[in-house]
Structure formats: structure tokens, C-alpha cells
N, C-alpha and C positions, 0 to 999 in steps of 0.2 A: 308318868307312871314310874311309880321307884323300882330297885330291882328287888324289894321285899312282896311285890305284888304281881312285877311281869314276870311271866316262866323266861327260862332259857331260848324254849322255840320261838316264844312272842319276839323277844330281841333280835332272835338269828330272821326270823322271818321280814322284822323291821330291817335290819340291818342292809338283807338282801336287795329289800326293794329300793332302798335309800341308795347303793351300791348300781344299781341300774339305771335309776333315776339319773343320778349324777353322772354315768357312762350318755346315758343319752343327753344330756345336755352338754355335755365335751363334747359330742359330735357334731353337736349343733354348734356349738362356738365354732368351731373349725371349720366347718362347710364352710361357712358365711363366706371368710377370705378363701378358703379352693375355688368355689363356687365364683368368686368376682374376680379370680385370678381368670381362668376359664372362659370368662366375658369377657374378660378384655383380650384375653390371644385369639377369640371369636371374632372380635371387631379389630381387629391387627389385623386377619386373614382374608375379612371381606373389606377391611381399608387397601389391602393390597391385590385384593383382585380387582377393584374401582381400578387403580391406578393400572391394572397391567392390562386392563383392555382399555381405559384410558392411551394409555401408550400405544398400542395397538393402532388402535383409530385413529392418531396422530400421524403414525408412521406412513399407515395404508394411505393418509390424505396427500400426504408430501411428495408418495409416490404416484399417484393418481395424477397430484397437480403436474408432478414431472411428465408423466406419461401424456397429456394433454399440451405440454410444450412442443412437446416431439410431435403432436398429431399436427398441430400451428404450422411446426417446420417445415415437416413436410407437404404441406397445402403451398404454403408457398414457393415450395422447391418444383414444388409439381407446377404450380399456375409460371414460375419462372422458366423452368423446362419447356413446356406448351409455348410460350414464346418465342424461346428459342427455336423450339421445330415450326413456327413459321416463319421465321426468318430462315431455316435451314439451303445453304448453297446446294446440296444437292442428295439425294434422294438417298446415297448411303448416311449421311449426316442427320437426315430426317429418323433413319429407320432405327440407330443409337437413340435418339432423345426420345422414341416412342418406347424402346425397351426399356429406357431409366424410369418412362414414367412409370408404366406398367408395373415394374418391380418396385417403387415407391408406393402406388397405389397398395400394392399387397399388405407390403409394413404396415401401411395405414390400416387397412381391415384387419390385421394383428392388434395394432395399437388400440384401435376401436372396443374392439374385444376384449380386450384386457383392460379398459378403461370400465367398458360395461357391467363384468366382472367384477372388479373393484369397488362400482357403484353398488353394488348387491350384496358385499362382503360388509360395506361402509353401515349400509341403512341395518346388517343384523347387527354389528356391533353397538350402535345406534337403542337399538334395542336393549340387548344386554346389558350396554351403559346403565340406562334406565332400570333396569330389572336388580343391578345391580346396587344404585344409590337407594334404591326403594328397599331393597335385603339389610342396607348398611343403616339406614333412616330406623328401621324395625330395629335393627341389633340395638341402637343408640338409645330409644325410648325405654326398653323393655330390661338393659342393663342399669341406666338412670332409676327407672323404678323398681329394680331389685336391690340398689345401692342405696335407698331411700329407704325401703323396708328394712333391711338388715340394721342400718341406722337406728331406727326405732326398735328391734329386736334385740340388739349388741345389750343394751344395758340391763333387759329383763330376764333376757339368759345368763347375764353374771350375778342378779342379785338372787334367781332362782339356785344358780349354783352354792352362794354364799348361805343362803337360808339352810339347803340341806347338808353343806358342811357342817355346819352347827349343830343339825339336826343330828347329822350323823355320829357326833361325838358325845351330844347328851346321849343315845343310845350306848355308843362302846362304853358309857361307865354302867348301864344297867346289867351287861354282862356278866354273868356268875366269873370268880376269880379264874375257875379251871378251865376254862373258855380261851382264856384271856392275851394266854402267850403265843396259843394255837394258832387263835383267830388273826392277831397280827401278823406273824408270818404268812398262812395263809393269801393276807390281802396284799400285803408287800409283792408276794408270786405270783400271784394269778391276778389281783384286783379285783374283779365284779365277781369273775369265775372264782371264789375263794368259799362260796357258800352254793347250796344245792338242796331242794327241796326231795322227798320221798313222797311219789304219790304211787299207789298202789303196787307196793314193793319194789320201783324200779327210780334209779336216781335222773332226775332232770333237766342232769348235766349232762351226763354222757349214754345218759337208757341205758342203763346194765342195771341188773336186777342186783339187789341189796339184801343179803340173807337176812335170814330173821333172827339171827342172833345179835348184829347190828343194830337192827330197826329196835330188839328189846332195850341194847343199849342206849338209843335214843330218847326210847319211852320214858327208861327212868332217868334221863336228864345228863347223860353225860356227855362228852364231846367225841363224836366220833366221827371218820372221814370215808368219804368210798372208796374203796380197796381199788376200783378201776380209775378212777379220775383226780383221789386226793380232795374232794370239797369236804368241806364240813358240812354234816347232814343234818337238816332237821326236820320232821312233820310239816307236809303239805297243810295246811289249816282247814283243808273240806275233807282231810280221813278222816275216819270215824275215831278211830284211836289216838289223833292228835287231841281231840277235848278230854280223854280220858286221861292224857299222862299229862297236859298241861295243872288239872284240876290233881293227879297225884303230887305233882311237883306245886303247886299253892300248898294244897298239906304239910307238905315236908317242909319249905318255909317257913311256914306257920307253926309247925315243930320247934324247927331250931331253933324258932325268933324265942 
């Protein structure tokens, strides 16, 4: 459409949506790597909790196996004790190697317990292990096939981008001249926010209402911004009076031409 046949609002209204458009697919460019950044500090967190109760259960075995050296020792210190108290020369001698045992025998029902213990602490971490390579299996699949989509994604979000660059520049020349220095600045400042629709006398950007001596300036096609927010404003395209001043502003066109 040349600029002898689109209104001002038709452009601005293009303009805007082109303006969004292209915001949302810059964000989508960018998610993709936050997004796979994200996945993999995921799978860094549950690689290192594999390995810390890895570590865990290594430790608790080494000390377990210790703790079962100690029960051996003691078995034999006891059954070499008991020996000794029958050989014992005489009954004070006897009545020492029955205290030692005794008092070994204890450690050992300590040691036992804490062996036991250990065995109960072993079989949850056991557990966990499990629970955990099964979390990190999940992380691993579901990041592979987010990296596979984006993959396929990466290249139709740059050509969509490219399309409506283009898009976007056949429009800024349909822009009436007085538009023109506005509008750039404008987008230089704010970007997407540089433009703002007027749907029932309130602006779209920031809802503050838009006097009507504005909204008249609108009508007849000139460039005018909201006094709260600074957008360039144009007719919402479902008021009633936006097909009223676009079909004035075709007249006048049509005048000048």
C-alpha cells in the first residue's frame, strides 16, 4: 500500500504491531540460550548432588568396614581373654580377665549398633543414589530435547525476525513526512513503547485518559503524543471514529494529490 492510499493511523497502527512482533521474537531469540544456560546449571546441581551423596555412601562404607574390623578384634581379644581366664593361676587373676571381657563385650554391643546403624543409613542413601541418578537421567533427556527444539527453532526466529525488519521499513517510508522525525526518536527511546493506540478516550500505554482536544488532533492526522506517557497516538481501528478520520484523511490525499 503506498503512502497516497494508507492513512497515517493505518501505518502507525502497522508500525505498532510490527514493533511488538519483533519485541516478541527478540525474546524469544534470547530465552532459547537463558533457558539452556538454566539446564545446564540444573544438571551441574543434580551432577553434584549424584556425587555428594555418592561421597557420602563411600565414606559411611569405609567406615562401617572399619567399624566391623574392630567388632573381628574384639571377638578375638574376647575368645583370647577366655583363655587366658582358664589358664588363670588364681582366682584374683581369673576375676581381671572376666572384667576385661565383660567390658569388651560392651564395646562390642556399641560397635554392633553403630554397625547396624550404619547399615540403615547405607541402604537410604542407596535409595537416594537411585532417586537421584533417575532426577539426573530426567534432567539429561528433557534438556537434549530442548536443545534439539531450539535448534530447529533458532533459524525460523531469525528469518521471522528478518522478514519483519524489512517489513518494518517498507512501512516507515509510507509514513506521512510530519511523522517522520517524531516517530524516530520516539523509537530510539522507548522502542516498541514509542507508539499507543486511543481506545475509548483512554491511552493504551499508560490508561490515562486523552482529552478530546488531542484525540480531535488525531482525527485530522496529525502527530500528536500523550501528555502522560509521551507515545505517539493513533485511533484504536475498532472506534467508531477511527474509520471516520482515516476516510477524511483518504480525502485530503486525494486533494493534495
Amino acid at each position: 500500500m503506498s503512502s497516497e492510499t494508507r492513512t497515517a493511523a493505518e501505518t502507525l497502527r502497522t508500525l505498532h504491531r510490527i514493533h511488538e512482533q519483533l519485541r516478541d521474537l527478540h525474546e524469544r531469540a534470547t530465552r532459547g540460550p537463558r533457558l539452556a544456560k538454566a539446564r545446564e546449571a540444573n544438571l551441574a546441581r543434580l551432577q553434584a548432588q549424584w556425587t555428594e551423596i555418592q561421597n557420602k555412601a563411600k565414606d559411611l562404607r569405609i567406615k562401617t568396614d572399619e567399624k566391623q574390623l574392630q567388632l573381628k578384634s574384639s571377638e578375638v581379644a574376647i575368645e583370647r581373654r577366655r583363655q587366658q581366664q582358664r589358664e588363670a593361676k588364681d582366682n584374683r587373676e581369673y576375676q581381671a580377665l572376666g572384667d576385661q571381657i565383660r567390658a569388651d563385650q560392651m564395646a562390642m554391643s556399641v560397635l554392633e549398633d553403630e554397625i547396624l546403624e550404619n547399615m540403615e543409613k547405607l541402604d537410604q542413601l542407596a535409595a537416594q543414589i537411585k532417586q537421584a541418578e533417575q532426577d539426573l537421567a530426567k534432567a539429561q533427556a528433557e534438556a537434549a530435547a530442548a536443545d534439539r527444539q531450539w535448534q530447529e527453532e533458532a533459524p525460523l526466529i531469525q528469518a521471522d525476525i528478518q522478514r519483519l525488519e524489512a517489513e518494518l521499513e517498507r512501512t516507515e517510508a509510507d509514513l506521512p513526512e510530519e511523522f517522520r522525525d517524531l516517530y524516530r526518536r520516539l523509537v530510539k527511546a522507548k522502542g516498541k513503547d514509542a507508539l499507543a493506540a486511543i481506545r475509548n478516550e483512554f491511552c493504551e500505554g499508560c490508561h490515562q485518559h486523552v482529552p478530546l482536544n488531542l484525540i480531535a488532533g488525531v482525527m485530522l492526522g496529525k502527530p500528536i503524543c500523550c501528555k502522560s506517557c509521551g507515545r505517539l497516538l493513533y485511533l484504536a481501528e475498532d472506534q467508531p471514529t477511527a474509520k471516520m478520520s482515516e476516510e477524511n484523511e483518504r480525502r485530503g490525499n486525494h486533494a493534495r494529490g
